[in-house]
C-alpha positions in Angstrom: 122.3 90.1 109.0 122.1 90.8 105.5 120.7 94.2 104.4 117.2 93.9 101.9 118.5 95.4 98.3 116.0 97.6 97.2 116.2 98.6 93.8 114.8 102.1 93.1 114.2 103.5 89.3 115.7 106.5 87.9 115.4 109.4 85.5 116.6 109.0 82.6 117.3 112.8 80.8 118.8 113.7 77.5 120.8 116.4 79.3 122.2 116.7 82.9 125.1 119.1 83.9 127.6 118.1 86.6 130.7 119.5 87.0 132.5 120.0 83.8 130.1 117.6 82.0 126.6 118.0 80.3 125.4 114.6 79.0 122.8 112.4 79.0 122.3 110.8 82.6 120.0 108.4 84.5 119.7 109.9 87.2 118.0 109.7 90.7 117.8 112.6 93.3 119.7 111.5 96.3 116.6 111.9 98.8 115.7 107.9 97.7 118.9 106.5 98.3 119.3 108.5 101.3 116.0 107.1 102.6 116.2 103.7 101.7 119.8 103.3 103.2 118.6 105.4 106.5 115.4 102.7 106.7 118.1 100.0 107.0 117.8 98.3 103.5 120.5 98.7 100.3 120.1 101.3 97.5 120.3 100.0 93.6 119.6 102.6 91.0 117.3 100.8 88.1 117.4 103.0 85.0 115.0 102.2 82.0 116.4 99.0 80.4 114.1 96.3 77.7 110.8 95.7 79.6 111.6 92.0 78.6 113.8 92.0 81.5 111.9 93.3 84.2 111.0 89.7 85.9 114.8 88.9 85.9 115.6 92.7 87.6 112.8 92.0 90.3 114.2 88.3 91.3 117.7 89.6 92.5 115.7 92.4 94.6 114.0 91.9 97.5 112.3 95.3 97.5 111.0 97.6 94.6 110.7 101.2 95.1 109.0 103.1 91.8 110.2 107.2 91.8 108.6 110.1 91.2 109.0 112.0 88.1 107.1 112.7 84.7 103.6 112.3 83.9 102.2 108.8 83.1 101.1 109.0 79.0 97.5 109.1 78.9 97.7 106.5 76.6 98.3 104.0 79.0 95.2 104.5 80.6 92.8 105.2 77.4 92.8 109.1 77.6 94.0 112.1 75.4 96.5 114.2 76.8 95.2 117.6 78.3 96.9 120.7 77.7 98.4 120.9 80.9 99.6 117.1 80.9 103.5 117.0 80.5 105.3 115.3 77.8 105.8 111.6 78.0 108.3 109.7 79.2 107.6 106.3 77.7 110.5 104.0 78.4 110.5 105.4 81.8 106.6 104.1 81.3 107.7 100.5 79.6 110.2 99.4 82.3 108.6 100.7 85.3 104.8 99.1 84.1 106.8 95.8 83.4 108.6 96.2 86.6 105.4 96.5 88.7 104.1 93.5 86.8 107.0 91.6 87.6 107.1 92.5 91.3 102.9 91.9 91.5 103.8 88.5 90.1 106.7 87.5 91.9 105.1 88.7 95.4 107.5 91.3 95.9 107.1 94.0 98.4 107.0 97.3 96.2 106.2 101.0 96.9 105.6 103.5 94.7 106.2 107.1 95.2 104.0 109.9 93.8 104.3 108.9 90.1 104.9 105.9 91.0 101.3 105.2 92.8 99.5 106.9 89.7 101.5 104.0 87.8 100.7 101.3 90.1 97.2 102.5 89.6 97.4 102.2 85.5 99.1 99.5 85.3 95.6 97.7 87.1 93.8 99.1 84.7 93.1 102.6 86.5 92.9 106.2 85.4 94.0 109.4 86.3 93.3 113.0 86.8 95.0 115.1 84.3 95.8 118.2 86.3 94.4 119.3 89.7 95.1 122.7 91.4 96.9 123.0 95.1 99.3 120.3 95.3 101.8 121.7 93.4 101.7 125.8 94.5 105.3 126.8 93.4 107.3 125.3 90.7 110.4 123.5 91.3 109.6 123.7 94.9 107.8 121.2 97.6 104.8 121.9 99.5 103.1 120.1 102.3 99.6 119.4 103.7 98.1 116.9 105.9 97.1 113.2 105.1 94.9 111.0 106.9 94.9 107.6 106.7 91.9 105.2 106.6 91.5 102.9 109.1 92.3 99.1 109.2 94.7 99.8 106.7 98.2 98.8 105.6 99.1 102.5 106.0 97.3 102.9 108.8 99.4 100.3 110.5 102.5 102.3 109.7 101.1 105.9 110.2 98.3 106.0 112.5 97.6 109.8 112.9 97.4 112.1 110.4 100.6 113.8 109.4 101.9 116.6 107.3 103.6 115.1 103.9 106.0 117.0 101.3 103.8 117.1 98.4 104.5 118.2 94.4 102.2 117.2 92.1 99.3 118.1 89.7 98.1 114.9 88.8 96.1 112.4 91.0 94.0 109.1 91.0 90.9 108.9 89.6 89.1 105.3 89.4 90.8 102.8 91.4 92.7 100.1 89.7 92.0 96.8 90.5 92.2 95.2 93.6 93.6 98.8 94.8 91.9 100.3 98.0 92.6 104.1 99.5 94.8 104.1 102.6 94.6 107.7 103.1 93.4 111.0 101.6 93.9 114.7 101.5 91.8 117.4 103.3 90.4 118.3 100.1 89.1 114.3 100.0 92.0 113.6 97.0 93.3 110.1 97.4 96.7 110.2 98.5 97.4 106.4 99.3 96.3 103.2 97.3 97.3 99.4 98.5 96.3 96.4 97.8 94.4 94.2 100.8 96.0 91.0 101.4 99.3 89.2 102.5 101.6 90.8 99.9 103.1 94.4 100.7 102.0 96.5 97.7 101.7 100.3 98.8 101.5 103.6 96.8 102.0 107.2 98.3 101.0 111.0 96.7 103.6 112.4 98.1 107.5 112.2 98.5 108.5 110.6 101.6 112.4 111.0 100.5 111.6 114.9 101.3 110.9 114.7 104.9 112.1 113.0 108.0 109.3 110.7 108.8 110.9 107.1 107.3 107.8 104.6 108.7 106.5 103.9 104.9 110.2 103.3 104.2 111.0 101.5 107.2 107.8 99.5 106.4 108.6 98.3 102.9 112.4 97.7 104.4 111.1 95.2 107.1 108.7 93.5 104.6 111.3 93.5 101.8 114.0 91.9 104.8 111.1 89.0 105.9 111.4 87.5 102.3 
């Protein structure tokens, strides 16, 4: 059988050190490749390239996976920045909107990951919470709480119960893009899942599923990405 490739985007950093080297680097942490390739589906790296050729990117995937990472611009969704909003990363922000638009279009099952649910949620026509206290307690290291998931749900078909999540963030959802509908939320009633209802598998998580063990939400987009 052939394995679903699942293309996963990337960092991209003016400055990363690895052995004797210190240049600039796309980049990934390993935890998404890890998870992808332990859900059964093929690992490709998509670093920020010309939004122009997003649609061509998503046709030769049969899965997209949108990382984690820097705070969306506010711009994007009609807002100043805050004081505690971090800088922007805006062609991460180009390529990965255009890339969501592409796999919306071409009916391609896509998940996105922390950042990547706040994007899926601008890019239709959402907003977001600038900062928000408790999900991120220590900096530079993962926390955890519990998420529930909302009945009837595409989430709630792949994690019935509540569970405890790896969490890091300090931004969150704020009016639902749309089509979008919660799949699951916090104890403190933050949204912490979005999807959108209907045959296509579109799914956004809070949290970072490549930092724990529990693979369904992987394992989910995997299967739907191998049906194609």
């Amino acid at each position: 059988m052939t394995l679903p490739l699942i293309g996963v985007t990337t960092y991209l950093e003016d400055s990363a050190r690895w052995s004797v080297w210190d240049l600039p680097a796309a980049l990934l942490p390993a935890g998404y490749p890890r998870l992808v390739q332990a859900s059964g589906g093929l690992a490709a790296m998509l670093p920020p390239d010309d939004p122009a050729r997003a649609a061509e990117a998503v046709a030769r995937l049969d899965g997209l996976v949108v990382a984690g990472g820097a705070d969306v611009e506010p711009v994007r969704y009609g807002a100043e920045p805050e004081p505690r909003t971090g800088p922007p990363a805006r062609e991460r922000d180009s390529w990965e909107l255009a890339l969501i638009d592409a796999a919306l279009a071409a009916d391609t099952p896509l998940l996105g990951i922390c950042r990547g649910m706040q994007l899926l949620n601008v890019a239709l026509g959402g907003t977001l919470v600038q900062h928000i206290d408790g999900h991120a307690v220590e900096l530079g290291v993962f926390g955890s709480h519990s998420v529930t998931p909302v009945p009837d749900t595409l989430y709630a078909s792949l994690v019935p119960e509540a569970t405890s999540v790896p969490t890091y963030h300090h931004q969150a959802v704020d009016h639902l893009g749309k089509g979008l509908t919660v799949g699951a939320y916090a104890e403190d009633g933050m949204v912490e899942a979005v999807e959108l209802p209907g045959e296509q598998w579109v799914l956004g998580v809070q949290w970072h599923p490549e930092m724990g063990e529990d693979r369904r939400v992987m394992r989910g987009l995997v299967a739907a990405a191998g049906a194609r």
